[in-house]
Structures are given as C-alpha cells and as structure tokens.
N, C-alpha and C positions, 0 to 999 in steps of 0.2 A: 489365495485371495483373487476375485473375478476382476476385473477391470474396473467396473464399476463401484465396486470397494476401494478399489485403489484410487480411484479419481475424488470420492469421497475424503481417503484420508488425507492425500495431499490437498485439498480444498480445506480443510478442518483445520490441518496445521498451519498451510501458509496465507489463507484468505478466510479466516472464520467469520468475515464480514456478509462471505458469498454464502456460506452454509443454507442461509433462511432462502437464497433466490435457486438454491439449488435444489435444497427440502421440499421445494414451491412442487406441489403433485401436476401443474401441468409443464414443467420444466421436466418434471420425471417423465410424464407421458412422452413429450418430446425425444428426452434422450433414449426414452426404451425402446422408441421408433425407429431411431436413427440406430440404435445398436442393432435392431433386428435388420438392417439392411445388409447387404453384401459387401464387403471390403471395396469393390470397386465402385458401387452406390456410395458407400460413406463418402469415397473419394470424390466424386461429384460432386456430392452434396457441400463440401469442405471447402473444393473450389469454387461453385457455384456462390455459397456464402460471401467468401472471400472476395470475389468479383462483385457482385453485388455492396459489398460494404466499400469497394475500393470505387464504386462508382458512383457512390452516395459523398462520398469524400472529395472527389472530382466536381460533382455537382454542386457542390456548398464553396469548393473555391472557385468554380466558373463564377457563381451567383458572388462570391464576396466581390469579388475581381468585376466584374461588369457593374456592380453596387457602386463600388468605389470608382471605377472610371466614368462615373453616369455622375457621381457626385462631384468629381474634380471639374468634369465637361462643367456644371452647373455652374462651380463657383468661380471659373475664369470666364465664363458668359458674364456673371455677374461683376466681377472684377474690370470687364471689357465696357460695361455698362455704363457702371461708376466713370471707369475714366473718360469716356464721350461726355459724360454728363458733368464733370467738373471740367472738361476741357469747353464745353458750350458753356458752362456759366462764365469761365472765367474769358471768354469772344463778349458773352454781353457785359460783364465790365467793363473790360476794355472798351467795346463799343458805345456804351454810356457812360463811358469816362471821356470819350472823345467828343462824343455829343455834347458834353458839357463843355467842351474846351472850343467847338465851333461858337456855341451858343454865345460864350464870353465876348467871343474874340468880334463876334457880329456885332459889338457896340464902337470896333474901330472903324466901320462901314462910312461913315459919314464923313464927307471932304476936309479931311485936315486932323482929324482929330488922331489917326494912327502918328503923327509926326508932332502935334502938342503932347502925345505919352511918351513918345522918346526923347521929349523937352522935357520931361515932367521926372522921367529915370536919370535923364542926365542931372539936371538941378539934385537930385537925391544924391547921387557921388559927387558932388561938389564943382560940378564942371559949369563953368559960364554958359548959358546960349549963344555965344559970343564964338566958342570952341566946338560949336556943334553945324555940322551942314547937312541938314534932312533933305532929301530928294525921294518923293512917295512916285513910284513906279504903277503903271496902269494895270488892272486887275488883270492876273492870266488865268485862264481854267484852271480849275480842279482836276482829280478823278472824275465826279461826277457832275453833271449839269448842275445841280444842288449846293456844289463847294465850288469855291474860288481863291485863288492866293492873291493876295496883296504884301507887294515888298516897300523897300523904303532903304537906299544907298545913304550908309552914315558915312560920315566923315570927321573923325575925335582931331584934337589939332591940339597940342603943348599942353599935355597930361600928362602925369603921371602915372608908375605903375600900378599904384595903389587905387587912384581913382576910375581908372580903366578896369583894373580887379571887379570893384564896385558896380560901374555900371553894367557889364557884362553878365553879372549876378543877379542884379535889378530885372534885368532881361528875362534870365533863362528861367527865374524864381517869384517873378512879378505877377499882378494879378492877371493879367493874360497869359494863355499859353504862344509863345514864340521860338519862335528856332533862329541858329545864327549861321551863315555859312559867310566865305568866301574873305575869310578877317586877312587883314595885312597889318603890319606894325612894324617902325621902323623909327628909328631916333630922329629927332628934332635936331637938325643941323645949327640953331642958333643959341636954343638953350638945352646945358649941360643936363641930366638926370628927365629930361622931358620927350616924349614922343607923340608921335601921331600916330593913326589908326583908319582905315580902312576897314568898313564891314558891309554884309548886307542884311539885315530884318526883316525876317518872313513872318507873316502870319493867314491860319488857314480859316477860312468863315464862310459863314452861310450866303450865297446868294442873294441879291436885296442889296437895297437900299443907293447912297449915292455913288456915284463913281471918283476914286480920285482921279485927279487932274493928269 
C-alpha cells in the first residue's frame, strides 16, 4: 500500500468528515505536488507551513491583545471623563447651594435686623430678650471683594439645657444659613439647673447694602 493509500485510509477511518476535503481534486493536485517533491523539499515545505501558520496565530493575538488594550485605554478615558464630569457637577452644586445661602443671608444686611433674628430664634426656644445680649460686630472681609462676614457676640444668661439645645438648633437649622464658633457655657452661680452661655454668630453675605453699627 503507497502512502498515499495509507493516508487515505487512516483519514476514512478516523476523520470521514475530511474525506470530501481530501477527495477535493485540487487538494489532490496539491498533495501530488508536494509528494513529487524531494524528502528534503517536503521538509521545507512542512516547516515553511508551520511557520507560517505559527505566524498567522501570533498575528491574531498581537491584533486581539492591542484590540483589547485600545479598548480598556478607551473605557478608563471614558470612566476619567465621567468622573471630572460629576466631580464639576457636583462644585456647581455646591456652588449654587452656597450662592443660595449668601443670597438669604443678604437680607441680614440692613442695621439691626441680623440681631432682631437672633431675638426672633431666642423668643422661638423660650428664652426672654431679657436673657439675651446681642453685640453686632462690624463687617470683616470675605474671601472675595463680593462676600463679607458679619458676626454678632451672644450672650444667653439663666437658661437652661433644654432651651439652649433649642436655640442653637434654631441657628444652625433656621432659615438662614449661620455658623456658630467660639461657644462657652458654664453654670449660673445663683440658680440651681440654670446656665449661661457665651457664643459668637457668623453669617456670610453679599456685599451691599447698610453697615452695622
């Protein structure tokens, strides 16, 4: 039996799927070409294949591999994007949440009235104007030429906890925006369960209008 028989049978028995691609008369022409070459022609030819296939295989994972790293680059650009982009939205919230809170706060502008609202928060926790001593401090700069602080030295006098709870709340939760610093509290020497209170009331607002006193 020739080789060529032989290569037939064992293609028949173990791959009869190959039969018809092998039957194919220019698969025959092929192989009758390569049979009529020399032992060490085939050999070339074998390797030359082989390299060749081995380089078609290389080529397809460079191109997967560069496919995929061109794709990842894309979607951490895009991912980098996003986040600038919800990191600026969430600067202009913020920054017109703050805009909103100078804009409020522009209606304490006018001589007295920052210290009639902290008359207005104390009466709300049950406190006399009686127990209240407002001292409105003279506008200091802002950050910018545009803002300015106005404060306002409380002084609470024979409160208790409850009602100082209260108005401090009133404060920080009221319809202006306000910050508190610089608090002191210390028991009332005369009456039992009662204290007093040291603070100071900041609020930040637009430049304009009149100056406290």
């Amino acid at each position: 039996m020739s080789r060529a028989d032989a290569i037939r049978a064992w293609v028949k028995e173990n791959a009869p799927i190959l039969t018809q691609v092998y039957q194919n008369k220019y698969v025959g022409m092929l192989y009758d070409r390569f049979a009529s070459l020399s032992f060490k022609r085939q050999k070339q030819v074998i390797l030359g294949s082989l390299a060749f296939v081995v380089s078609l295989i290389g080529i397809y994972l460079i191109s997967s591999y560069w496919s995929l790293w061109s794709r990842s680059s894309r979607i951490s650009q895009y991912q980098s994007m996003t986040s600038l982009l919800r990191e600026y939205q969430k600067q202009q919230r913020e920054q017109s949440a703050e805009m909103q809170n100078l804009d409020k706060n522009s209606r304490l502008s006018a001589v007295g009235q920052f210290k009639e609202y902290l008359l207005s928060q104390g009466r709300g926790a049950g406190i006399s104007p009686r127990m209240l001593q407002i001292d409105e401090k003279a506008d200091a700069p802002g950050e910018t030429s545009e803002i300015k602080i106005r404060q306002a030295s409380v002084r609470v006098e024979k409160v208790n906890l409850r009602q100082l709870k209260i108005f401090i709340q009133n404060l920080e939760s009221g319809e202006y925006s306000l910050g508190i610093s610089n608090m002191k509290i210390a028991n009332d020497d005369k009456l039992r369960g009662y204290m007093n209170a040291d603070l100071t009331v900041v609020a930040y607002l637009f430049s304009g209008g009149e100056e406290a006193p």
